[in-house]
Backbone of each chain as ProteinMPNN parsed JSONL, in Angstrom:
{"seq_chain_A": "XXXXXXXXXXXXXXXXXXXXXXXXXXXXXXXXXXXXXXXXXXXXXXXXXXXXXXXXXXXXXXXXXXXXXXXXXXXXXXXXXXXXXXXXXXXXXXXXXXXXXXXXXXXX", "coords_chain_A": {"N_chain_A": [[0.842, -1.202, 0.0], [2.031, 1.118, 0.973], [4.214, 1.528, -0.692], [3.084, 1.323, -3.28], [2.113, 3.96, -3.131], [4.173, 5.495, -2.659], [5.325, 5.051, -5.327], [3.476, 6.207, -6.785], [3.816, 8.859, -6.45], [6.874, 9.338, -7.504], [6.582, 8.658, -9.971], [5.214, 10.507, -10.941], [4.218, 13.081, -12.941], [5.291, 15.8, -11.899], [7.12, 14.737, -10.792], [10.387, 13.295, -8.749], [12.029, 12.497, -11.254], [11.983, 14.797, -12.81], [12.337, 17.803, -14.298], [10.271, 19.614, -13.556], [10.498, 19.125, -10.811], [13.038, 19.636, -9.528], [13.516, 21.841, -10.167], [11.868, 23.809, -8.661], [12.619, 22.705, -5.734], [15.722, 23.358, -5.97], [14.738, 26.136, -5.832], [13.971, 26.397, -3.243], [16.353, 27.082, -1.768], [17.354, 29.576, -2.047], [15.212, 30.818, -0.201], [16.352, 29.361, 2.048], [19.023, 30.561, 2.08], [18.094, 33.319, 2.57], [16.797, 32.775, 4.99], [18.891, 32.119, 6.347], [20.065, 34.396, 6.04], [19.07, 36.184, 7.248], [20.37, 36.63, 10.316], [22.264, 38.589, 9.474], [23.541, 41.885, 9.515], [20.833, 44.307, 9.687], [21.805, 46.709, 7.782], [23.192, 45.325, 6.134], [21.811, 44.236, 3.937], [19.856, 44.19, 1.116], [17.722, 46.002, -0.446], [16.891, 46.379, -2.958], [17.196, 43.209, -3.814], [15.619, 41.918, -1.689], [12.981, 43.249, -2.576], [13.078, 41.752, -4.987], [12.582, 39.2, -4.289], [10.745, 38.821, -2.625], [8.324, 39.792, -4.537], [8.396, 38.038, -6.567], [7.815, 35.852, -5.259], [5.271, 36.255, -4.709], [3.764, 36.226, -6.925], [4.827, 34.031, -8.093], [3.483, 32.427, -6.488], [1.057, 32.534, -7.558], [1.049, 32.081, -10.499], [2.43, 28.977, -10.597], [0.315, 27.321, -10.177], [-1.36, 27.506, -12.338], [-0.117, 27.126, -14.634], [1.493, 23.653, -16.516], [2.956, 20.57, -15.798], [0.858, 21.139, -12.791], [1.842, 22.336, -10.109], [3.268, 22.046, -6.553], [4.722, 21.988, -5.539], [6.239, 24.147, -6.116], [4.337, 26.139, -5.619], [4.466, 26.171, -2.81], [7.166, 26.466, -2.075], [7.373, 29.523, -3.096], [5.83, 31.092, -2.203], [6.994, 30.28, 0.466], [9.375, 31.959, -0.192], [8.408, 34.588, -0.362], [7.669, 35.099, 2.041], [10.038, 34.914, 3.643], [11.018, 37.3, 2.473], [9.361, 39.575, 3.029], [10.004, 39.111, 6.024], [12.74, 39.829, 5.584], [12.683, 42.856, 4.631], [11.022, 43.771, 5.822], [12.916, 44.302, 8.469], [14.638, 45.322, 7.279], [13.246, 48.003, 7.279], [12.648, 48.781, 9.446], [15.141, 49.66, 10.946], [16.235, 51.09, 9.073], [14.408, 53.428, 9.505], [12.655, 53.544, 11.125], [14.819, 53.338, 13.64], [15.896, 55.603, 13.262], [14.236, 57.752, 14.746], [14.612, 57.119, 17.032], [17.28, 57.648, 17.566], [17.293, 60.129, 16.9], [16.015, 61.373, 18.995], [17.62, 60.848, 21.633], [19.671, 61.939, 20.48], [18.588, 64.839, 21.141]], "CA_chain_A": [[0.0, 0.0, 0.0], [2.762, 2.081, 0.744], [5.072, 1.323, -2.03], [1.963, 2.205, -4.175], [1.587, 5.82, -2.938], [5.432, 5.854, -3.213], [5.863, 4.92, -6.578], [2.773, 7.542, -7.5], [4.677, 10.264, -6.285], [8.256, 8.998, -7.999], [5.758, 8.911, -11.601], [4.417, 11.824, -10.613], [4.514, 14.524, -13.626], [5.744, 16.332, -11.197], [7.732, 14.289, -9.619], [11.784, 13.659, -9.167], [12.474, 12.171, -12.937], [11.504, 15.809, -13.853], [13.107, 19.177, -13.818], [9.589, 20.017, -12.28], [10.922, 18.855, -9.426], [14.463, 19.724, -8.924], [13.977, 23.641, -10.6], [11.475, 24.185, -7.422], [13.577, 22.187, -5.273], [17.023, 24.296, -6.027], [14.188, 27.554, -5.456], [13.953, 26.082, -1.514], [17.611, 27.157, -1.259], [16.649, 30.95, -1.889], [14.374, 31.159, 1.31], [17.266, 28.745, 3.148], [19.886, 31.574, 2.29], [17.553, 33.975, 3.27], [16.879, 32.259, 6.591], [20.85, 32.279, 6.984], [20.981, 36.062, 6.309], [18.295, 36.819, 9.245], [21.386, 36.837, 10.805], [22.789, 39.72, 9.029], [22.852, 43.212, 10.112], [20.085, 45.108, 8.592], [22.383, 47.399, 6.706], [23.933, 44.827, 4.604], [20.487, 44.076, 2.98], [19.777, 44.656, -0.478], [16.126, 46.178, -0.987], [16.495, 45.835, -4.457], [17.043, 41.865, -4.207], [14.477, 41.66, -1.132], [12.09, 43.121, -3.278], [12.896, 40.565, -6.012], [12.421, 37.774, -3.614], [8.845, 38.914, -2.183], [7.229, 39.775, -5.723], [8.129, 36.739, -7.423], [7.257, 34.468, -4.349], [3.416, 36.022, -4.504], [3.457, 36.381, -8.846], [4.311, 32.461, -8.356], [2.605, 31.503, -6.232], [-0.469, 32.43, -8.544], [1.843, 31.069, -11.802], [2.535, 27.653, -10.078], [-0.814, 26.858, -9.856], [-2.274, 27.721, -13.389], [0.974, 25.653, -15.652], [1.12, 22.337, -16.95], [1.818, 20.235, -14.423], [0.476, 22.007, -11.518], [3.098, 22.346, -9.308], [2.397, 22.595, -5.637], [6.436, 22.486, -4.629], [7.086, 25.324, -6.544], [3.674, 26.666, -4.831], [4.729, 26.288, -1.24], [8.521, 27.406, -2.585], [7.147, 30.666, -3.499], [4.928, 30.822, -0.724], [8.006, 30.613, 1.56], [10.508, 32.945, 0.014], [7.465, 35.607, -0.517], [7.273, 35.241, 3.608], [11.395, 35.485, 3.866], [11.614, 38.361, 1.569], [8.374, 40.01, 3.822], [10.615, 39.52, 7.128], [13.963, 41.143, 5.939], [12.226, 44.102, 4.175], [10.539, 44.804, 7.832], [14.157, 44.454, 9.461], [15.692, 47.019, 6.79], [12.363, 48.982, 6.949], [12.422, 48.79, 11.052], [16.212, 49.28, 10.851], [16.207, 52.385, 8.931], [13.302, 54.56, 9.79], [12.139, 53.61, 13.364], [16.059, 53.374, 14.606], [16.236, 57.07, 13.529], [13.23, 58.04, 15.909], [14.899, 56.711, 18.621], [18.634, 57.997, 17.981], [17.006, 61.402, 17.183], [15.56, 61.721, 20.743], [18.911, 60.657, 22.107], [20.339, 63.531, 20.506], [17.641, 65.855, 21.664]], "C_chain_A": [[0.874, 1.249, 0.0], [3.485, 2.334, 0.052], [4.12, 1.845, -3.262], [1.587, 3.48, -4.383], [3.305, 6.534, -3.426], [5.68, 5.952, -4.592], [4.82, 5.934, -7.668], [3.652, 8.466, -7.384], [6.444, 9.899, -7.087], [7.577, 9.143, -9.759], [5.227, 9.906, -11.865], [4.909, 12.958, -11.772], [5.221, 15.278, -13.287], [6.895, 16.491, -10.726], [9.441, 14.271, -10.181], [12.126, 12.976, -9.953], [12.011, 13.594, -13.308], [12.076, 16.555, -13.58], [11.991, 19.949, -13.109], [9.622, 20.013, -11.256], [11.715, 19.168, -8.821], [14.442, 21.489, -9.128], [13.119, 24.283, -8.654], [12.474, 23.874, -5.899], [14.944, 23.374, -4.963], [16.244, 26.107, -5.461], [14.159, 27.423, -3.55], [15.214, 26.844, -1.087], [17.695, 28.752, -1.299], [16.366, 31.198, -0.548], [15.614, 30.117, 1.941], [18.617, 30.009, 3.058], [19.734, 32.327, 2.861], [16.979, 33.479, 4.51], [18.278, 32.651, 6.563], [20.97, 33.862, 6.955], [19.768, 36.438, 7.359], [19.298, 37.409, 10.002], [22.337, 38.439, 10.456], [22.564, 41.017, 9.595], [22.011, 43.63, 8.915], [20.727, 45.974, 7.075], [22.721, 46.708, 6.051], [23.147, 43.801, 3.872], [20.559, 44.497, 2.283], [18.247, 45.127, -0.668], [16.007, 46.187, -2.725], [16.184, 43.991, -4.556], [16.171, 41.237, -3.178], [12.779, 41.886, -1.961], [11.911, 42.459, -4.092], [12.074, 39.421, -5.444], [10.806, 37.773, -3.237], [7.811, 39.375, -3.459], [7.046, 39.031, -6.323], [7.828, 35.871, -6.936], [5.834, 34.872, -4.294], [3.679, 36.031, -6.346], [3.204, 34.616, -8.701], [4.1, 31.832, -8.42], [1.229, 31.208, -7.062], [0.631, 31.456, -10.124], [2.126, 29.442, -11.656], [1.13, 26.645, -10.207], [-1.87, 26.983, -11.692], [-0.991, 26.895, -14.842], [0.631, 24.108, -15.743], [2.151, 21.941, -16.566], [1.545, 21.328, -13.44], [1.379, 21.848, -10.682], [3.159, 22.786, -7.963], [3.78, 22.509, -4.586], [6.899, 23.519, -4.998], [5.933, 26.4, -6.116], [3.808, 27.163, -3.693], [5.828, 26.903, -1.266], [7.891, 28.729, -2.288], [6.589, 31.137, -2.525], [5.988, 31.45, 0.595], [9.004, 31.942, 1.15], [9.597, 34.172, 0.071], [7.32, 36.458, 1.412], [8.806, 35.441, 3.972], [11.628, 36.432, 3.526], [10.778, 39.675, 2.339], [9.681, 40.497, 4.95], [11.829, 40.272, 6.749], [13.46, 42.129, 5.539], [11.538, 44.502, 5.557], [11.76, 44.521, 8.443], [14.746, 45.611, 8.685], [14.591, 48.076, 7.518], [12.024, 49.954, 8.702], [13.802, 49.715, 11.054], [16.332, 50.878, 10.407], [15.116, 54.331, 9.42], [12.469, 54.497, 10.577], [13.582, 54.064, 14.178], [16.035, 55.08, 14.923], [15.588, 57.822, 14.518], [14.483, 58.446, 16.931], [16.809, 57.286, 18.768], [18.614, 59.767, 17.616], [16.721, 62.001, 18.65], [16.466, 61.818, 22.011], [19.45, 61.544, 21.846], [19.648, 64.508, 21.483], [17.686, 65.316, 23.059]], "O_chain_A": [[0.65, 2.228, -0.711], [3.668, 3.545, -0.074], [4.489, 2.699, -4.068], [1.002, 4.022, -5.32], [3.599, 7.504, -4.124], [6.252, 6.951, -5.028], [5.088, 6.315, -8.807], [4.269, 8.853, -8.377], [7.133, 10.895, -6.867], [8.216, 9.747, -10.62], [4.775, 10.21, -12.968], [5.893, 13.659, -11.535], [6.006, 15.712, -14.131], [7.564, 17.463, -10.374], [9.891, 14.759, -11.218], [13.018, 12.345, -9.386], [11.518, 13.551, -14.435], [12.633, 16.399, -12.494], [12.287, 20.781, -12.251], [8.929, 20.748, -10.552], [11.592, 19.159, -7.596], [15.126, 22.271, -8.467], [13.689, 24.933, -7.777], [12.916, 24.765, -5.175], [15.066, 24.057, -3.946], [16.886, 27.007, -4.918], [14.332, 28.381, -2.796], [15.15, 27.297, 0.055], [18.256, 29.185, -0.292], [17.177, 31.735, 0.206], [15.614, 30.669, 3.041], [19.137, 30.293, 4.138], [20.553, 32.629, 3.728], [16.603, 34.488, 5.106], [18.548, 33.811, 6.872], [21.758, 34.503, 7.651], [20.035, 37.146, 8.33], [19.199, 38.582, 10.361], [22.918, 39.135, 11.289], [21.486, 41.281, 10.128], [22.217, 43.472, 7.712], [20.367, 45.935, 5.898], [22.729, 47.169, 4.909], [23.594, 42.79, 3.33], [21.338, 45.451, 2.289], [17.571, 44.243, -1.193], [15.018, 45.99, -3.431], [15.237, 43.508, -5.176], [15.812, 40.09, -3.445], [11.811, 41.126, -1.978], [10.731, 42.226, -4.357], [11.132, 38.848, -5.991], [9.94, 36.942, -3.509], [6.592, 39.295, -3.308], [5.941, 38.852, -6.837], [7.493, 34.89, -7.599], [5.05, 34.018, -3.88], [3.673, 34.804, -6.452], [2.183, 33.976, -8.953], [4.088, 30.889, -9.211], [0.574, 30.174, -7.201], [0.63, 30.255, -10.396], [2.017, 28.732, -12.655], [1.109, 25.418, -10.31], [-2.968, 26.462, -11.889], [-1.364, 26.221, -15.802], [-0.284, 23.516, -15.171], [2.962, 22.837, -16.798], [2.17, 22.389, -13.477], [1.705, 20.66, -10.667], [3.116, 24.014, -7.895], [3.894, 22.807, -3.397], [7.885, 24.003, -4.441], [6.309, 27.571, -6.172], [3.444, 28.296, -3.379], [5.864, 27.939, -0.602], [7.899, 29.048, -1.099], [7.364, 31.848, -1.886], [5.917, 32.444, 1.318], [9.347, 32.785, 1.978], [10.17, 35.035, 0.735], [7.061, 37.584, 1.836], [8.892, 36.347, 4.801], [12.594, 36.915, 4.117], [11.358, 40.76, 2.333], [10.239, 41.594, 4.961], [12.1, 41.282, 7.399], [13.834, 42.93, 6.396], [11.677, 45.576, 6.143], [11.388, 44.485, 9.616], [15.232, 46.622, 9.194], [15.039, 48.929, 8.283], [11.523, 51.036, 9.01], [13.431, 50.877, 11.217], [16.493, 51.773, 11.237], [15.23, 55.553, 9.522], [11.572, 55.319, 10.759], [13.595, 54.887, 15.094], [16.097, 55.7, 15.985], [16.286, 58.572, 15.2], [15.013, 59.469, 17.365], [17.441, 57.298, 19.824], [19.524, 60.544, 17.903], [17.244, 62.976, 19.189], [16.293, 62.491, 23.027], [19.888, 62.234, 22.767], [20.19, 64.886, 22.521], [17.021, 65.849, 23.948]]}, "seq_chain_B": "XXXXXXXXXXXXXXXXXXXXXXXXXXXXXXXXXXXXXXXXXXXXXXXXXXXXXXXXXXXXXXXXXXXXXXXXXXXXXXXXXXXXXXXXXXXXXXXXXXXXXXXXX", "coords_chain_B": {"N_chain_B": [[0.444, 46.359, -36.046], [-0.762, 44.023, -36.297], [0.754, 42.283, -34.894], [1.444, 42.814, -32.762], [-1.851, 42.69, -31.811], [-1.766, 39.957, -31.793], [0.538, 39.429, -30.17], [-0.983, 40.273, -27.687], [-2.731, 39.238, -26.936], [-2.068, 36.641, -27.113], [-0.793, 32.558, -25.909], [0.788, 33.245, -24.046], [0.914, 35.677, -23.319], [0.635, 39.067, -22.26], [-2.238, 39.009, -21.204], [-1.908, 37.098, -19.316], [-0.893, 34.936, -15.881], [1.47, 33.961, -17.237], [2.934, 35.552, -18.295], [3.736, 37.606, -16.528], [4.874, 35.816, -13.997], [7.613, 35.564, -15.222], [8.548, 38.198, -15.884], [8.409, 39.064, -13.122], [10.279, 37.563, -12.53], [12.632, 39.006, -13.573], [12.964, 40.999, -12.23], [14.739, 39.585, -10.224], [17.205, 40.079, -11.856], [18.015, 42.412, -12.334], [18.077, 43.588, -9.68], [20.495, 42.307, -8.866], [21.998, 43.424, -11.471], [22.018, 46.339, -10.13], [23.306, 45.748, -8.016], [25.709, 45.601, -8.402], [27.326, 47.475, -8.432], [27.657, 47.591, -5.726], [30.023, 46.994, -3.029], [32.133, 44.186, -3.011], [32.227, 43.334, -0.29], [29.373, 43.403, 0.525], [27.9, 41.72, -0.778], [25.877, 38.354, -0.43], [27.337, 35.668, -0.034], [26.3, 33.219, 0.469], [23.381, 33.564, -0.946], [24.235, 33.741, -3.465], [25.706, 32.069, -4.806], [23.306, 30.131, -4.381], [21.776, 31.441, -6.152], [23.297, 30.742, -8.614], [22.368, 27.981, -8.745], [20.016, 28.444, -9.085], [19.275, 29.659, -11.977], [20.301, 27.998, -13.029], [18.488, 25.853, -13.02], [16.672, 26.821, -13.479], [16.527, 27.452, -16.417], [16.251, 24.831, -17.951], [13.643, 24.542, -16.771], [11.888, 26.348, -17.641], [12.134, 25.778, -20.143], [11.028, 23.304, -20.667], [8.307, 23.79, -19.332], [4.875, 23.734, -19.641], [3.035, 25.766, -20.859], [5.762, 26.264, -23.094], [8.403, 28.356, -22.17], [9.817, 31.099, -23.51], [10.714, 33.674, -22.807], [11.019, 33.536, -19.678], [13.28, 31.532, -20.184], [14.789, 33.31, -21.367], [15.82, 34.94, -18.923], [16.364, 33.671, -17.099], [18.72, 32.515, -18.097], [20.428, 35.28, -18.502], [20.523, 35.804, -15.627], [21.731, 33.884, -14.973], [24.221, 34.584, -16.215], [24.777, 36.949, -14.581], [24.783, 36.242, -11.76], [27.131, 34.531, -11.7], [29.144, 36.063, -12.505], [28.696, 38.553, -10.335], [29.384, 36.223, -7.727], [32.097, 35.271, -8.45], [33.668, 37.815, -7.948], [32.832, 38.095, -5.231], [33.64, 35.795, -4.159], [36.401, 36.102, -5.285], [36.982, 38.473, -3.293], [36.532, 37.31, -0.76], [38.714, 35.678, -0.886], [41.358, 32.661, -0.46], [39.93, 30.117, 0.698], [41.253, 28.703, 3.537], [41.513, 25.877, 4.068], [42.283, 24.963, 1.601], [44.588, 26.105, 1.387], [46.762, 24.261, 0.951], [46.71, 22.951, -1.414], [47.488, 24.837, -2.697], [49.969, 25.888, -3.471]], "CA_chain_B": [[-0.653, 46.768, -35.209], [-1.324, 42.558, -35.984], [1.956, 41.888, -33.807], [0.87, 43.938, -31.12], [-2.873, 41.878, -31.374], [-1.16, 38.073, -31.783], [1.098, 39.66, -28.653], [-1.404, 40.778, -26.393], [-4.071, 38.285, -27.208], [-0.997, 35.036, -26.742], [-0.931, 31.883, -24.486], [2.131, 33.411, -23.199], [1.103, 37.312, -23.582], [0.315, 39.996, -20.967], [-3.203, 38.872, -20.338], [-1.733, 35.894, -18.664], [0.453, 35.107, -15.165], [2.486, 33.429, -18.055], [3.551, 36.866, -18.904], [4.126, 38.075, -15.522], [5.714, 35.512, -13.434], [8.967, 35.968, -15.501], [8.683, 39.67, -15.575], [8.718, 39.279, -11.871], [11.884, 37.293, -12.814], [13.53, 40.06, -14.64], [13.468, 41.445, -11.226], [16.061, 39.165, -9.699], [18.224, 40.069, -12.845], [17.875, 44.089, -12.164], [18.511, 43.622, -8.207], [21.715, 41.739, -9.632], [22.479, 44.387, -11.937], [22.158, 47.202, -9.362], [24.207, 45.138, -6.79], [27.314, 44.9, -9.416], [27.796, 48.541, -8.079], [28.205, 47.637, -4.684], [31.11, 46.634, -2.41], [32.134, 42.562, -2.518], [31.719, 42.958, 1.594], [28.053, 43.979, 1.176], [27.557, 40.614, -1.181], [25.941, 37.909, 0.093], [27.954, 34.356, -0.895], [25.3, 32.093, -0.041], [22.54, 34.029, -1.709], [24.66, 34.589, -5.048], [25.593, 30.545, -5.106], [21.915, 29.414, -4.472], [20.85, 32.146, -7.387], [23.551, 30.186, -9.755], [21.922, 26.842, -9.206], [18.552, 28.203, -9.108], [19.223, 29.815, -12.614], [21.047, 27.087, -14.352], [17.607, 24.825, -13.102], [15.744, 27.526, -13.745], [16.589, 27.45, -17.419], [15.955, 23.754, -18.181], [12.434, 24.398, -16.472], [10.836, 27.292, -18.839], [12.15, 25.238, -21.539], [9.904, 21.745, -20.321], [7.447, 23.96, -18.932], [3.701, 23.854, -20.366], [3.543, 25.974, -22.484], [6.85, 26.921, -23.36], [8.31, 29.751, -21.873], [11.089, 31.918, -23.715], [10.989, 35.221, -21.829], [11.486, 33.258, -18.89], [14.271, 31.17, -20.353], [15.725, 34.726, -21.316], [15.463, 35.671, -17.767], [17.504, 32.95, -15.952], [19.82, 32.704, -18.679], [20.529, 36.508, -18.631], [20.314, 35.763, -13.872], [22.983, 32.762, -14.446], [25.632, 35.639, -16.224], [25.453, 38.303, -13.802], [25.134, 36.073, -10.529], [28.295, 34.147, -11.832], [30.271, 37.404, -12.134], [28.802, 38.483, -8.741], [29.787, 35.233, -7.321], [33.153, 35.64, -9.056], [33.316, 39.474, -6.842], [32.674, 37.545, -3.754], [35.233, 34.765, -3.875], [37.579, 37.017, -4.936], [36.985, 39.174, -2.44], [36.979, 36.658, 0.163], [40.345, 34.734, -0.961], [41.352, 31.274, -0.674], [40.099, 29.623, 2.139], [42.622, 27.604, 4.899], [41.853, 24.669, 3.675], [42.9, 25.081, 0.109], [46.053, 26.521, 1.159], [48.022, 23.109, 0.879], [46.903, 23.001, -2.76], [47.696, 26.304, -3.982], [51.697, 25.522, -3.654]], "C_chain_B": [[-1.328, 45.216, -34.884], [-0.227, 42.179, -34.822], [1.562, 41.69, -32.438], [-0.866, 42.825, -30.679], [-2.963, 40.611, -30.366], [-0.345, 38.047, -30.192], [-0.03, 39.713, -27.666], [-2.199, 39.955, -25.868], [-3.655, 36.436, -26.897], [-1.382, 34.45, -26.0], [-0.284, 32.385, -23.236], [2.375, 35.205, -23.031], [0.657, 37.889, -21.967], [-1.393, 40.378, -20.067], [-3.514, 37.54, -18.712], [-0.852, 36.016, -17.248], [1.618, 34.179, -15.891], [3.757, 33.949, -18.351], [4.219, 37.579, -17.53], [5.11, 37.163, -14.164], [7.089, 35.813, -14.297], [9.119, 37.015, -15.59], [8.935, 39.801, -14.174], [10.237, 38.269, -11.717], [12.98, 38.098, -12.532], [13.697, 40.961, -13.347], [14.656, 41.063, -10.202], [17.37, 39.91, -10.224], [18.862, 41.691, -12.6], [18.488, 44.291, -10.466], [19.948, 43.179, -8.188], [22.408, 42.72, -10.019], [23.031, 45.492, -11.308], [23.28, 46.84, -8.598], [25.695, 45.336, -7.618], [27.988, 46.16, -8.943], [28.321, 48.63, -6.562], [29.395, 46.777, -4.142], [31.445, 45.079, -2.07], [31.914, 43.074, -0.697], [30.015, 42.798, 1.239], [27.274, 42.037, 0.116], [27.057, 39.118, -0.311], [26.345, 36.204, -0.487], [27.093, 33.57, -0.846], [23.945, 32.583, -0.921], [23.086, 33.843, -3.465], [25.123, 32.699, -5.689], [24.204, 29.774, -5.624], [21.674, 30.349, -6.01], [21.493, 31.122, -8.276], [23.057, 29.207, -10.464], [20.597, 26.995, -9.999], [18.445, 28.354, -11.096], [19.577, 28.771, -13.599], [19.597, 25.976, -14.061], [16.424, 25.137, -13.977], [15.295, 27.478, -16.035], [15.838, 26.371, -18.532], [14.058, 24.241, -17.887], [11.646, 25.496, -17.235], [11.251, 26.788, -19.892], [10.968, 24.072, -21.636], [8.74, 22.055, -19.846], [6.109, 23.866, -20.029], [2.921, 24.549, -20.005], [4.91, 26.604, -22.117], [7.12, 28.084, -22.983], [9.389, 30.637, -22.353], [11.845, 33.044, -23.201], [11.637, 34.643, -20.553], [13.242, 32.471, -18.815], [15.691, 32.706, -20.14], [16.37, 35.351, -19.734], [16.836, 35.12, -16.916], [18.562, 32.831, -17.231], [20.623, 34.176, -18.662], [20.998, 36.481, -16.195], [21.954, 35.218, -13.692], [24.145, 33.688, -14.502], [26.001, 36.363, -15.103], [25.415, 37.788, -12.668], [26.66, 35.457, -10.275], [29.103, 34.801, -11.644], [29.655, 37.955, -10.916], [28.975, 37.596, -7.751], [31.253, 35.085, -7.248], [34.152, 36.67, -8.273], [33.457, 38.711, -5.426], [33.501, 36.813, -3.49], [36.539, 35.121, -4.057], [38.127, 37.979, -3.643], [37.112, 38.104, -1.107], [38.338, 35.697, 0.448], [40.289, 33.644, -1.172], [40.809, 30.635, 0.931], [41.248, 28.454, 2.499], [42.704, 26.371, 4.126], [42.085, 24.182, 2.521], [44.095, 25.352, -0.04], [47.316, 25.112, 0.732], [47.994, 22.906, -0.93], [47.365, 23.973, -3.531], [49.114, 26.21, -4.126], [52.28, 26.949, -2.652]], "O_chain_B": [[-2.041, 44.941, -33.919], [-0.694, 41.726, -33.777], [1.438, 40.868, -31.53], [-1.039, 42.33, -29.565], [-3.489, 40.268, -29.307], [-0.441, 37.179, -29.325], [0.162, 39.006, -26.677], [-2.438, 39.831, -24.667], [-4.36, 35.463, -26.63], [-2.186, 34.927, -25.199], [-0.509, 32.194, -22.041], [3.398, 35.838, -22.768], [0.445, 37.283, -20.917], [-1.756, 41.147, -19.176], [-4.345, 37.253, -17.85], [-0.098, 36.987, -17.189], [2.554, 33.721, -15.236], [4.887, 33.503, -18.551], [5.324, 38.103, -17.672], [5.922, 37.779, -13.475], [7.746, 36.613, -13.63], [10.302, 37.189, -15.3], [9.731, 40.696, -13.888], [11.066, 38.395, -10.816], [13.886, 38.033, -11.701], [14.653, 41.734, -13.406], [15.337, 41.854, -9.55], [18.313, 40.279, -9.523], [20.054, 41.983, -12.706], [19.316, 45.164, -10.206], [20.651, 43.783, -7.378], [23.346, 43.123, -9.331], [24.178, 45.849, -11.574], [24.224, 47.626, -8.524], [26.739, 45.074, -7.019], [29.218, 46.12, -8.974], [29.154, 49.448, -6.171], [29.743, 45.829, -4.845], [31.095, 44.656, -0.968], [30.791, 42.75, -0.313], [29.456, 41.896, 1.864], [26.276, 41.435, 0.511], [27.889, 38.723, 0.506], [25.616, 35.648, -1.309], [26.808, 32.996, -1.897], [23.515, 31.697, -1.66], [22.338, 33.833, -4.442], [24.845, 32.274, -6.81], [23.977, 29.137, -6.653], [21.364, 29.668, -6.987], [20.672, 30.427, -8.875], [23.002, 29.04, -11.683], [20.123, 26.342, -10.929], [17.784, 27.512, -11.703], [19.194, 28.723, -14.768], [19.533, 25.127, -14.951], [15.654, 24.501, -14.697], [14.229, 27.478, -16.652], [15.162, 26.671, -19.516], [13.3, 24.233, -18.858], [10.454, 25.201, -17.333], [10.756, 27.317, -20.887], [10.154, 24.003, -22.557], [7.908, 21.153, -19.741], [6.367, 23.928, -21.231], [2.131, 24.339, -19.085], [5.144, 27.282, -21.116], [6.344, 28.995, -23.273], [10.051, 31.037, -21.396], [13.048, 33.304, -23.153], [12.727, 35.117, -20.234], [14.106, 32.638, -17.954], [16.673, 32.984, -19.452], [17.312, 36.138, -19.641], [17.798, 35.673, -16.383], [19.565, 33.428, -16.838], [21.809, 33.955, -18.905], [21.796, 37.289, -15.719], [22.89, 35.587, -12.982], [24.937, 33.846, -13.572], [27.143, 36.474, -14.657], [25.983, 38.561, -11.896], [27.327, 35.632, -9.255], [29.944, 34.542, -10.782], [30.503, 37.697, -10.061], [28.725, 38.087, -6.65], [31.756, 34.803, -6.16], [35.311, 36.34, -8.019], [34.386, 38.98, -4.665], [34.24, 37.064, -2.538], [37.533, 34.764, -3.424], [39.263, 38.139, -3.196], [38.111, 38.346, -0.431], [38.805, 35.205, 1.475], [39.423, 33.219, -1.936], [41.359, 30.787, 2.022], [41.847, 27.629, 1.808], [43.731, 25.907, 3.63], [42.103, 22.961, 2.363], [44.771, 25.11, -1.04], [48.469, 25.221, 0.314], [49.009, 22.75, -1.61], [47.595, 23.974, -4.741], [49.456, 26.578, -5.25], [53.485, 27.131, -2.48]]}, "name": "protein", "num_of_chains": 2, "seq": "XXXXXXXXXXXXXXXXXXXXXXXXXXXXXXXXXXXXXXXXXXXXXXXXXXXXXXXXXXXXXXXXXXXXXXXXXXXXXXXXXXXXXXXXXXXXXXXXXXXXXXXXXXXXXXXXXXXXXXXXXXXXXXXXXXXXXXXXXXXXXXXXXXXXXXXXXXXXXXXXXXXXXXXXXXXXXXXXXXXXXXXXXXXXXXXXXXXXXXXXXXXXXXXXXXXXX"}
């Protein structure tokens, strides 16, 4: 029974005999970089390549879903870096133009 | 003015997210571009690695995709150049690491 569900998903259109599988796949490693730069100080963010990351993770998530096969790893992919690319753009966005607030007042 | 119709009116035209997920591509490629101006420190190495793979997978997959996607091909082929040479920037800039030193002579 279980070898049966296995070997659907291994035949799977989708599945890993396909570059449907491995192009989404290699996109996981995107949002795993971006997890690793969390770590980073704010300043040495890129808002140009944050914004890349969070427009094309909602564009594909809708694009994922309307191709031939349907593709629901390169769904959840997109999904995730759309939600990584979200959190560092609120750490620059925190980072630059709340900090100042607060190191204005310090002056003053 | 038929171009412009056969374009707009396509499987793969601008009434579609056919047309727009790789335009939201072409944004990696531009964030890339911009970056080529800044300082190897400010680069980030695992970001600019993962882009190489993603692009060289990326390529294969708007070719097998259904329907065919060329713009997109254009996209990561055009991603793979300029993350390679910002990749290129970064390892330079970071050196050889330690544990290479026994090979370098």
């Amino acid at each position: 029974m279980a070898t049966s569900k296995l070997q659907a998903l291994w035949n799977h259109p989708a599945g890993p005999k396909t570059i449907h599988f491995w192009a989404p796949t290699f996109k996981w490693g995107i949002s795993i970089a971006n997890i690793a730069d969390f770590a980073k100080p704010p300043e040495k963010l890129s808002y140009p390549q944050q914004i890349a990351v969070t427009a094309t993770g909602i564009i594909w998530s809708r694009y994922s879903t309307v191709i031939t096969p349907k593709n629901w790893n390169l769904f959840s992919v997109n999904v995730a870096m759309a939600g990584t690319g979200l959190y560092q753009l609120s750490r620059k966005i925190r980072h630059d133009y709340f900090n100042e607030e607060e190191t204005a007042s310090i002056k003053e | 003015m038929k171009f412009l119709k056969t374009f707009l009116n396509s499987p793969v035209g601008p009434k579609t997210t056919h047309f727009w997920g790789p335009i939201a591509n072409w944004g990696f490629v531009i964030a890339a571009l911009a970056d080529t101006r800044k300082p190897p420190d400010m680069l980030s190495g695992n970001m600019t690695a993962v882009m190489c793979l993603y692009s060289a997978s990326g390529m294969r997959f708007a070719w097998m995709v259904q329907p065919r996607n060329h713009l997109l091909l254009a996209c990561h082929a055009t991603n793979e150049t300029v993350q390679l040479f910002q990749f290129s920037r970064w390892a330079k800039h970071e050196g050889c690491p330690r544990q290479l030193w026994p090979l370098m002579g």
